[in-house]
C-alpha positions, -999 to +999 in steps of 0.1 A: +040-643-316+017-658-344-006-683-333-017-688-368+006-717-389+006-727-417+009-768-414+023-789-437+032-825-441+068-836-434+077-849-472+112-838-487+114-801-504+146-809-518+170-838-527+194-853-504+217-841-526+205-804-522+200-809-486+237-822-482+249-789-502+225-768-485+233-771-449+267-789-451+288-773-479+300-808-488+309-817-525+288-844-542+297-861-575+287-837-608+262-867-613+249-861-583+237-826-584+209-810-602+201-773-615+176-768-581+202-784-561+229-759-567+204-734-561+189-742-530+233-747-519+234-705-533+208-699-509+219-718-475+215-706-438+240-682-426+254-699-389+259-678-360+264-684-326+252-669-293+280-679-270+297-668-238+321-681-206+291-696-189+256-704-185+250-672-169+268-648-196+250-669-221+216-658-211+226-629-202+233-628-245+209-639-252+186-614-237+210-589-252+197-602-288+161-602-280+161-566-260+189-540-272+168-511-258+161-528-222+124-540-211+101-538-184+094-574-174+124-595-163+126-634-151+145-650-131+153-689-125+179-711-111+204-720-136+215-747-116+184-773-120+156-773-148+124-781-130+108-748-118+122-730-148+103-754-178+076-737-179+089-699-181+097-696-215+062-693-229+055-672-199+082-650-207+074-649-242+037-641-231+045-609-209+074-598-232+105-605-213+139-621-211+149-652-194+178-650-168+194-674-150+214-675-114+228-691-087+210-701-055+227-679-030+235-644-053+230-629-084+260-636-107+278-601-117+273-607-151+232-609-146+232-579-122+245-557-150+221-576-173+197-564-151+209-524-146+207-525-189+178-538-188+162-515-163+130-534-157+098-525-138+094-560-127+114-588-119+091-621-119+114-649-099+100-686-108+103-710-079+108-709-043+138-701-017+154-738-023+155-729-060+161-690-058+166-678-021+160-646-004+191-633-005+189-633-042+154-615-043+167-590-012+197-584-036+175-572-065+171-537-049+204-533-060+195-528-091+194-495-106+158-492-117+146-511-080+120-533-098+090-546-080+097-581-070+067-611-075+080-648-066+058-676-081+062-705-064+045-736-056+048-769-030+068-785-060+080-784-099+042-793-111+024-771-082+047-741-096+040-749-132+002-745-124+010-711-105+027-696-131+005-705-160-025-690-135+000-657-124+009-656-157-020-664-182-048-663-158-081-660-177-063-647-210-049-684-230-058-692-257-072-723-269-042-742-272-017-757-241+010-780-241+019-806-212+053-823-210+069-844-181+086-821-157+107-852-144+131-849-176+140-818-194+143-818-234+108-818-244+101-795-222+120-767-234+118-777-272+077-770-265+085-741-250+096-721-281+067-736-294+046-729-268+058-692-269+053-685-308+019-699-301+014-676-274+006-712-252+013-720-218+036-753-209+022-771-178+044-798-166+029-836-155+043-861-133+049-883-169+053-916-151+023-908-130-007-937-146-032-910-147-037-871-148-036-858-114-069-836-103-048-802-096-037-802-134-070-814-149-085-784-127-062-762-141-066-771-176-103-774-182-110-739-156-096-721-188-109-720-225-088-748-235-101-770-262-060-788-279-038-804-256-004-808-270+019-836-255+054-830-258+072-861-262+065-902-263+055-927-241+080-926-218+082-890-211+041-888-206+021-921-199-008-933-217-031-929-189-026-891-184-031-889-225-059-910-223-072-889-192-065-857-216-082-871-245-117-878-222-112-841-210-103-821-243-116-817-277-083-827-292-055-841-281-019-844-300+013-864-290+043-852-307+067-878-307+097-893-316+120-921-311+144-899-288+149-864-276+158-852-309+134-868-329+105-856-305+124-820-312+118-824-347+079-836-342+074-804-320+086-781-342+071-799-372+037-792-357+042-757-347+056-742-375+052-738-414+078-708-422+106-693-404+133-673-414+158-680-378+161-716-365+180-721-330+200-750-317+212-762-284+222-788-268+196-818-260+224-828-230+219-798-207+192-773-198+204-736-192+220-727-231+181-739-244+162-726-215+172-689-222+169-697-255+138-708-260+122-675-248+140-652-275+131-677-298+094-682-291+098-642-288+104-641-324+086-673-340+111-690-344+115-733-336+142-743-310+157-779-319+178-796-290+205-815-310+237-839-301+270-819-284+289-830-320+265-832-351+230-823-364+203-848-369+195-853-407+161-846-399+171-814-381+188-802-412+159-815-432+132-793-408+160-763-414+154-767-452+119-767-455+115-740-433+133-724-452+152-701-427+179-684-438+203-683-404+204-703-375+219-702-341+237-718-321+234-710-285+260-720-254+295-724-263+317-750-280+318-774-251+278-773-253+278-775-294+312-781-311+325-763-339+311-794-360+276-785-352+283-748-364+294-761-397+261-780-398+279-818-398+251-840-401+247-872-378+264-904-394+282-886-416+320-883-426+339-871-394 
C-alpha cells in the first residue's frame, strides 16, 4: 500500500500505432510504424488469467495469489448480492487479508478448504444474517485453526458501510476517503482497489438521495478527513450530496466518465502513476472484481471493470502508460472472453 502517487495528466505516451502493437499484437502497415513503436510492441504486457468453475473457486484463487503462506485475518461476504460487500476491499486491504465469498445458508467446500490453508486468527464476516446467516458463522468452527468470529453489520447496505469503515479504520484513516453509490456496483469496486492502494476507506451513499444524509457526514468529518473522492458521475452520486461534501471537506474530486468503464478509467487515472500488474474484470457482474479488488489494492495495483468481449481503447491506453508489464484477467471466459485475454480493443476488427 503506497499512498504516495505520482499524478500525471492523461496525454498519449505512445502512438496509436504503438499502442495497437503494444497491447493487441496486430500488424499495421510498414508506413505505419515507427523505431519507438516496435519497441514499446517488444516490451508488451504478458496476459494471465485468474480463473476457476465459479465465483466461489475464483476468489478462493485469488486469495491463493495474494497469500501462498496463509494469513491471519480472513473476510467473508455473500457472493450472491454486492451491497454489503462494496466496501470490504479497502478494508481488507487495510488489515491485510483476503476476500472470500459464500452462499447465504453454508460455506461452499471449496472456501472451507480456502479457509483450513489459510488458517486464520480471525474471520471478519461483513453484513448481517439476511446476507450471511448463522449457520454459516456457526459453521466456521469447523475450521481447522477455529478462528475468532466478528460480524459487522448494520440496519442496511449504507449503515454497514459506516460500521465497517469505524470497526475497521476507526481513528487510524488517513486523510483521503472515497464515496460511491451503494445502489449500483461498478464504481464501487473499481474505487476499491483504489481505495486499498491508498490505504482509504470506501463509504457507500444513497447516490440518488438530493443531499448527504447526517449518519455519513458524521462519519466522515468525526475522522481526519480533509479529500473526498467521488467515484462515478452524476447519476451514480447526485450533485447535492457533492455539493454537501464540498461545504464539509477541504477538497472534493468527482471521477467521472461517460459510463462504467470510462469512470474505471478516471478512477484509476487519479490513483495511480506506475504499476507494473493491471487487473481486469468484468463491469457486468460483481463477485470476479470484488475478490479482486482486494489482492489488487493489496499490491498497488489499478482494477479496471471492462466489457464481457473487448477492452476499452482507453483501458489499453491507461495499461500503456502505466506501463505494467502483465495484467490479469480475473473470472472465467463466460465473465471475460478469450478476446479480452488477447487484449481486442473495443470497435475494433472482430
Amino acid at each position: 500500500m503506497n499512498p504516495s502517487r505520482s499524478f500525471r495528466p492523461f496525454l498519449p505516451a505512445v502512438t496509436a500505432a504503438a499502442l495497437v502493437l503494444l497491447l493487441t499484437g496486430a500488424a499495421l502497415p510498414a508506413s505505419a510504424v515507427t523505431t519507438e513503436d516496435t519497441a514499446a510492441a517488444a516490451a508488451g504486457p504478458t496476459v494471465d488469467r485468474i480463473g476457476g468453475a465459479d465465483r466461489f473457486t475464483v476468489a478462493v484463487n485469488v486469495s491463493k495469489d495474494g497469500y501462498p503462506d496463509g494469513n491471519g485475518v480472513a473476510y467473508l461476504v455473500t457472493g450472491l448480492d454486492y451491497p454489503d460487500a462494496l466496501g470490504a476491499a479497502p478494508a481488507a486491504v487495510h488489515t491485510n487479508g483476503p476476500l472470500l465469498l459464500t452462499t447465504r445458508d453454508t460455506i461452499p467446500p471449496v472456501v472451507l478448504d480456502e479457509l483450513n490453508r489459510l488458517k486464520p486468527n480471525l474471520v471478519i464476516i461483513v453484513g448481517g444474517p439476511n446476507s450471511v446467516s448463522a449457520a454459516v458463522e456457526a459453521q466456521l468452527g469447523t475450521v481447522v485453526s477455529t478462528p475468532a468470529v466478528t460480524r459487522v453489520q448494520g440496519t442496511d447496505r449504507y449503515d454497514t458501510s459506516r460500521k465497517l469503515f469505524d470497526y475497521v479504520f476507526g481513528f487510524t484513516v488517513g486523510p483521503v476517503a472515497y464515496v460511491a453509490t451503494g445502489r449500483n456496483f461498478p464504481d464501487a469496486l473499481s474505487a476499491g482497489a483504489a481505495a486499498g492502494s491508498a490505504d482509504a476507506p470506501v463509504v457507500l451513499v444513497d447516490g440518488a438521495a438530493p443531499q448527504l444524509d447526517a449518519a455519513t457526514s458524521g462519519t466522515l468529518t468525526a475522522q481526519n478527513i480533509s479529500t473526498i473522492k467521488v467515484a462515478g458521475g452524476e447519476a451514480a452520486v447526485s450533485p447535492g450530496i457533492v455539493s454537501d461534501l464540498d461545504y464539509l471537506f477541504d477538497t472534493v474530486k468527482r471521477l467521472s466518465g461517460a459510463d462504467r468503464y470510462q469512470s474505471s478509467v478516471a478512477i484509476n487515472r487519479d490513483g495511480f502513476g506506475t504499476a507494473s500488474r493491471v487487473f481486469l474484470a468484468t463491469g457486468s457482474t460483481f463477485p470476479d472484481a470484488l475478490a479482486g479488488a482486494a489482492l489488487a489494492g493489496k499490491i498497488d495495483a489499478p482494477l479496471f471493470v471492462v466489457p464481457t468481449t473487448c477492452v476499452p481503447p482507453e483501458v489499453l491506453a491507461e495499461i500503456s502508460l502505466l506501463k505494467a508489464s502483465r495484467v490479469t484477467l480475473l473470472g472465467g471466459t463466460a465473465a471475460l472472453a478469450p478476446s479480452v485475454q488477447a487484449l481486442q480493443p473495443c470497435g475494433g476488427p472482430q
